[in-house]
C-alpha positions in Angstrom: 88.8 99.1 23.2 90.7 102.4 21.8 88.8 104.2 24.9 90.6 102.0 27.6 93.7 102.0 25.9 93.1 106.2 26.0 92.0 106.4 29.8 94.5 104.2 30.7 97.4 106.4 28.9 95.6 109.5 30.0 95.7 108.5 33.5 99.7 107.2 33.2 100.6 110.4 31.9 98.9 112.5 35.2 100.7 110.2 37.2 104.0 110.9 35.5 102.9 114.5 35.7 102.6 114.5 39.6 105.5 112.3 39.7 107.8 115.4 37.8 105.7 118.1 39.5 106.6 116.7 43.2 110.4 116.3 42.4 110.7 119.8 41.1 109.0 120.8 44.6 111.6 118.7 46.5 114.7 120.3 44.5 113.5 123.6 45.0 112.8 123.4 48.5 116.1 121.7 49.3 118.3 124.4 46.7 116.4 127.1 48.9 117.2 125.6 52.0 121.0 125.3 51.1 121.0 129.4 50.3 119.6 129.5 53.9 122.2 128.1 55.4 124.6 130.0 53.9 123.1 133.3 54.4 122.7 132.7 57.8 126.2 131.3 58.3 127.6 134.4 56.4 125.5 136.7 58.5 126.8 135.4 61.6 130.4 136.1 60.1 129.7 139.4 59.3 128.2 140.4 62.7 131.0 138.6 64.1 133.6 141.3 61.7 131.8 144.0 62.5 131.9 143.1 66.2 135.5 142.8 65.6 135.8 146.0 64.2 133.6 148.2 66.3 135.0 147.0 70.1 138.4 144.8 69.3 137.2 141.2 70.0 135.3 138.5 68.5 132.3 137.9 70.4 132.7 135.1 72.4 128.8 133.2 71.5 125.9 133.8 69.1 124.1 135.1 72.3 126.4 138.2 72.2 125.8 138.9 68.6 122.1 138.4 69.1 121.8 140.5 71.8 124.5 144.0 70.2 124.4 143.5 66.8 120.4 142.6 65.6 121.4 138.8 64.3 118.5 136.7 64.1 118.9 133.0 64.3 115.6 130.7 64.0 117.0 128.4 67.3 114.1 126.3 66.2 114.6 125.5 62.9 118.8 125.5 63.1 121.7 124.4 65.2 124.9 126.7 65.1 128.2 125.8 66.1 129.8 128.8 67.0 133.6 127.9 68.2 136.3 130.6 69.0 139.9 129.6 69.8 141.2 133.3 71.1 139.4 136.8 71.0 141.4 138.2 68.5 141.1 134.9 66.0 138.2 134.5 63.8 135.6 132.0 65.1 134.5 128.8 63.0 130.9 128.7 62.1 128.4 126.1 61.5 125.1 126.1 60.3 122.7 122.8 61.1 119.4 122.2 60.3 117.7 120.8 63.5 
């Protein structure tokens, strides 16, 4: 009798194990995908400065900065909302996951 009482605690406590284990997985992964986003969205900002600086105008699209200033945007894996109002205004920036 003690033995089933023992598997049967022994096997509730793996499964609480697994339970904890995934959920630290899923808060990690979603923490790390937050800093993604904003390292991205600040990258894009700072290309956008620098183009700003360097020739006197915000770029008008992402393309512009991908293409004369080296940023890398995962079109894949994100959606960006690149909006600009004048050349000489900074643009608003947003960062999606797709």
């Amino acid at each position: 009798m003690k033995k089933n009482k023992f598997k049967i605690l022994t096997v509730i406590l793996i499964i609480l194990f697994l339970f904890y284990f995934y959920n630290s997985v899923e808060n990690i992964q979603l923490s790390s995908e937050a800093e993604r986003f904003e390292i991205l969205s600040n990258a894009i900002k700072h290309s956008a400065v620098q183009c700003y600086a360097i020739e006197g105008f915000y770029p008008p699209n992402i393309e512009y900065l991908e293409q004369n200033y080296g940023l890398v945007v995962d079109h894949d894996k994100y959606v960006v909302s690149y909006s600009i109002f004048a050349s000489n205004i900074m643009p608003t920036v947003d960062v999606y996951f797709k």
